[in-house]
C-alpha positions in Angstrom: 0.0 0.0 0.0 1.4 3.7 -0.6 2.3 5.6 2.0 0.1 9.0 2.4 3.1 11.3 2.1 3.7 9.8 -1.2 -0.1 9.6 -2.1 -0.2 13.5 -1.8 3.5 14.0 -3.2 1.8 12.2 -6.5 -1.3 14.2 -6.4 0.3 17.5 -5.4 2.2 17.1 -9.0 -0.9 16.4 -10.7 -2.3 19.7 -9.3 0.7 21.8 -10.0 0.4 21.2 -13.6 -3.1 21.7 -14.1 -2.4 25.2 -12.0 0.5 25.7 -14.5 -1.5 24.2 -18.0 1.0 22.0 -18.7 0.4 19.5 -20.7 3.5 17.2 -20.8 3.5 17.2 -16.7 -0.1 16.4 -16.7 0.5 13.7 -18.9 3.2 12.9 -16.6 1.8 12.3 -13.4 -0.9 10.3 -15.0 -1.0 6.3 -15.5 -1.6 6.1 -19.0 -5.0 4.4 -18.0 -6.2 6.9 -15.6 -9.9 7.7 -14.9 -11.6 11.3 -14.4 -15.0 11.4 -13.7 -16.0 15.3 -14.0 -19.1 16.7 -12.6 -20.8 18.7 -15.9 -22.7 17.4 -17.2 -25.3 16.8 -14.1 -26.4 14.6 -12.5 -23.9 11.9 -13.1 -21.3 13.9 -15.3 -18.2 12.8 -17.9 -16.6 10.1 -17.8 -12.8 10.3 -19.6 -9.9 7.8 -19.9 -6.6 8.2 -20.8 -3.7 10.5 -19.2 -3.7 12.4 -22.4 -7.3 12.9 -23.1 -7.6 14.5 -19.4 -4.6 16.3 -20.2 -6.4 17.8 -22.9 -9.2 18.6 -21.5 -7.4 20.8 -18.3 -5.5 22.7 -21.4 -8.7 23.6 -22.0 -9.5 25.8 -18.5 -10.1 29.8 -19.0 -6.9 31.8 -18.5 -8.7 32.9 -15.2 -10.0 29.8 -14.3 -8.3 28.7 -10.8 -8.8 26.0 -8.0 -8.4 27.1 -4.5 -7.0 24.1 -2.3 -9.5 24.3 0.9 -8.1 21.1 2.8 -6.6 18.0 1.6 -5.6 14.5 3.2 -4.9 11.1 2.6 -4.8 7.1 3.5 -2.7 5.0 1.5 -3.3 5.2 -2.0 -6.4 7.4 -1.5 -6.5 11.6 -1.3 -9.2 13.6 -1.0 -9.1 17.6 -2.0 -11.7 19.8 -0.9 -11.5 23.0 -3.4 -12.7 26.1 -4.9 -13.3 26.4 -8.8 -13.4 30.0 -9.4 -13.8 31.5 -13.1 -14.6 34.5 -15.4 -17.0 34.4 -18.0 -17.9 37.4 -20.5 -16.6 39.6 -17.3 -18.6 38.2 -14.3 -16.9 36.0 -11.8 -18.2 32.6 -10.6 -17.2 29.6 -8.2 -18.1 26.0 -7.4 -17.1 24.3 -4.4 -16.5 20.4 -4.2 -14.1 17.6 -3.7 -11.9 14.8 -6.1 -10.9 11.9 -4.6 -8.0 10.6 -5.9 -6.6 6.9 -6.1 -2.4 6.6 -6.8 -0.6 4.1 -8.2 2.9 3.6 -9.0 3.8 7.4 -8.3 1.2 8.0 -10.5 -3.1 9.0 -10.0 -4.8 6.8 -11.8 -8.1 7.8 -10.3 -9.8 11.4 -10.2 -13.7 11.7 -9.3 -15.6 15.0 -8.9 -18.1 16.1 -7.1 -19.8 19.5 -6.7 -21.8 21.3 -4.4 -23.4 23.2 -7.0 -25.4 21.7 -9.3 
């Protein structure tokens, strides 16, 4: 089993370069295999698979779009991030507050679910 230092290590690089829009680290810290399981559209949301199809689709954020880490733990291979999604659209600010729980392997996530409080 991972260790939780190393679970959030692996996550906290996943993070960075979605803050940063970097394709090649997403990719990166990714199993090639990995699942995200977005919230939009509601109830049940998107499922996509592939480190480079989710890379893709976090190159796609608004250059104002940011996630505000509220708290964030883990056990083992498991993390959970509470956050706030904040964005600009044609001038007027917006947020959504949720959580992803993540699942590592190898170094890598190869798990990310959302969910939302808004919706």
């Amino acid at each position: 089993m991972a260790s939780a230092d190393g679970t959030i290590e692996a996550v906290d690089r996943l993070l960075m370069a979605i803050t940063d829009r970097n394709h090649a680290k997403m990719v990166a810290s990714m199993t090639t295999d990995c699942v995200f399981e977005d919230t939009d559209p509601r109830p049940n949301g998107t499922r996509i698979v592939g480190n480079e199809a989710i890379a893709e689709y976090f190159s796609g954020m608004g250059p104002d779009d940011a996630f505000e880490i509220e708290e964030k733990f883990a056990c083992g291979d498991r993390c959970v991030v509470l956050w706030n999604y904040h964005w600009v659209r044609e001038g007027v600010p917006g947020n959504n507050r949720g959580a992803d729980i993540f699942r590592v392997q190898g170094a890598r996530v190869s798990q990310k679910l959302a969910y939302t409080k808004n919706g």
